[in-house]
C-alpha positions in Angstrom: 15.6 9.7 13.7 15.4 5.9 13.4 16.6 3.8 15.9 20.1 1.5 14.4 21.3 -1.6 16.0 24.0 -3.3 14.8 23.1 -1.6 11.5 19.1 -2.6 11.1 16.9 0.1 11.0 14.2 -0.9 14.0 11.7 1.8 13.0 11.7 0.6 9.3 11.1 -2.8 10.9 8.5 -1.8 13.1 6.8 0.0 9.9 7.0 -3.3 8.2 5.2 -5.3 11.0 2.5 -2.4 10.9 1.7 -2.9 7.6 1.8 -5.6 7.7 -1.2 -5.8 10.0 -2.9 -3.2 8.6 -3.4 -4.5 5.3 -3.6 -8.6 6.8 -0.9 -9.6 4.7 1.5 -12.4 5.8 4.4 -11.4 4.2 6.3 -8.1 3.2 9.6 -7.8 1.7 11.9 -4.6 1.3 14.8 -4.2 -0.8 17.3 -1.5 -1.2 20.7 -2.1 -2.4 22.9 -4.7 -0.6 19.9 -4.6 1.9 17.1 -6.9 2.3 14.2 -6.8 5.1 11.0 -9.8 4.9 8.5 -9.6 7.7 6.5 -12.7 7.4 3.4 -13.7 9.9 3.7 -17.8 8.9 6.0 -18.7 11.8 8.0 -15.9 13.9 8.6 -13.2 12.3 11.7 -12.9 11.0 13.6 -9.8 9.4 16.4 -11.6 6.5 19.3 -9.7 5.9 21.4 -10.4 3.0 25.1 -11.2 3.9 23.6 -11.1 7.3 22.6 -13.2 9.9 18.5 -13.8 10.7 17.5 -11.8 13.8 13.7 -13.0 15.5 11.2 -10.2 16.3 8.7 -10.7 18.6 4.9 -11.2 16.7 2.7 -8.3 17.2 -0.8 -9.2 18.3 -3.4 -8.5 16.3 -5.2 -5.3 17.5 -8.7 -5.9 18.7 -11.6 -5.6 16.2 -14.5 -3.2 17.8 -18.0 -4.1 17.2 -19.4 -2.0 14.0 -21.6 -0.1 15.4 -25.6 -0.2 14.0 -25.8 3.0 12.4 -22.3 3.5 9.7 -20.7 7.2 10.4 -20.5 7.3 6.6 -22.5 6.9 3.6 -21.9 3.7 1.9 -19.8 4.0 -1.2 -21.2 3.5 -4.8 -18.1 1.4 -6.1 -20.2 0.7 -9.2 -17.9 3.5 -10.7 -15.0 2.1 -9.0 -11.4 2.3 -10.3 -9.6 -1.4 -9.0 -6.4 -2.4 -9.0 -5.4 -4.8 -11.9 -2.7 -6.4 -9.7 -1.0 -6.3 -6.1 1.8 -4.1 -5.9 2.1 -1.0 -4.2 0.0 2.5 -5.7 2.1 5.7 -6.1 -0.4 9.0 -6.8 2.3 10.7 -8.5 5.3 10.1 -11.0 7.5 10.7 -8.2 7.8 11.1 -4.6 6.9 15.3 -3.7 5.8 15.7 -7.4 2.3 17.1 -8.2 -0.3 13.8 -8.1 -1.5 12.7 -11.5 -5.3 13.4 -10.1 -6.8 14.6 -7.2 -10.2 14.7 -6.2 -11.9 16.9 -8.6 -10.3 15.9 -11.5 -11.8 15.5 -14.5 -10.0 12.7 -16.7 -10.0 11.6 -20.2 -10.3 8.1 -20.8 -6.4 6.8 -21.5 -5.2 9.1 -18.9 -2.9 8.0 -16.3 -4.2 7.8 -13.0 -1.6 6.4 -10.8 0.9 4.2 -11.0 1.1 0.3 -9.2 4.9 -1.2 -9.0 4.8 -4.2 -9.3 8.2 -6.9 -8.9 10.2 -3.7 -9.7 8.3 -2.3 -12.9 6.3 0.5 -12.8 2.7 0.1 -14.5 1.1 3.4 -15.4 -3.0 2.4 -14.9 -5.1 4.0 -17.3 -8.6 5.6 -16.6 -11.4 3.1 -18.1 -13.3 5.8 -18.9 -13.9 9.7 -19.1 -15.6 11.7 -15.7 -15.0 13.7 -12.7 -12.8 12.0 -9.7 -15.0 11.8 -6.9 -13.1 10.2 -4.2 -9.3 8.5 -4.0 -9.5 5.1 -1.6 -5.8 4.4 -1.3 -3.1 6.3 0.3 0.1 6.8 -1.6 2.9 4.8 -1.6 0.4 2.2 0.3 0.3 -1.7 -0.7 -2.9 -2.5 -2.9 -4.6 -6.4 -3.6 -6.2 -7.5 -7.0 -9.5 -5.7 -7.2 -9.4 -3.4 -4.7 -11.3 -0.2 -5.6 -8.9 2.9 -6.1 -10.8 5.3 -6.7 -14.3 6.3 -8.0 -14.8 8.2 -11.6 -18.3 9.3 -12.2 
């Protein structure tokens, strides 16, 4: 169960911060009803709440970055068949949350066909497959943020 203080969700917070480093972003915003969360890295952090005073959360260091070692674990990708995102927003696999994903890695798709779906300043945008082929690999997780031409997924 999440931790509540005063009525903020800590975990939710904590998330926030995460992804935020994960994905080196410098800013997330949340909102859900009367309710409004922004983690930013320019400055302290800060978590806005709306009819709600600003509370300061400490900055999370970076974790440290290990050497790549000389020799990859895994094949390098052919992204020439890549799938990218046409905008930032965050990629949902399937219409809705616990329904069946619009592909999965096997897949064969139809050119046209929806292959996920990127929300984008509150409106969902179904993206299309460029082209007819087999899925052969999914990059992103769902639910997960996504920039302007990063590779989805690969169609061969």
């Amino acid at each position: 169960m999440a931790e509540k203080k005063s009525g903020i969700d800590q975990a939710l917070i904590r998330d926030l911060a995460n992804i935020l480093n994960e994905t080196d972003l410098t800013e997330i915003e949340v909102e859900q009803d009367d309710l409004r969360i922004r983690v930013s890295r320019s400055g302290p952090q800060m978590v806005a709440m709306q009819q709600a005073p600003a509370y300061q959360i400490p900055a999370a260091a970076p974790a440290p970055v290990a050497a790549a070692p000389a020799v990859a674990a895994e094949p390098a990708r052919n992204l020439s068949n890549a799938v990218t995102a046409p905008m930032v927003g965050t990629a949902y696999l399937a219409p809705a949350p616990g329904a069946r994903p619009f592909v999965e890695v096997g897949s064969i798709v139809k050119e046209g066909q929806t292959l996920l779906i990127i929300e984008a300043m509150k409106t969902m945008n179904q993206i299309p497959a460029p082209r007819s082929g087999k899925v052969v690999e999914i990059l992103i997780e769902d639910a997960r943020p996504v920039e302007y031409g990063e590779p989805m997924l690969i169609i061969e």
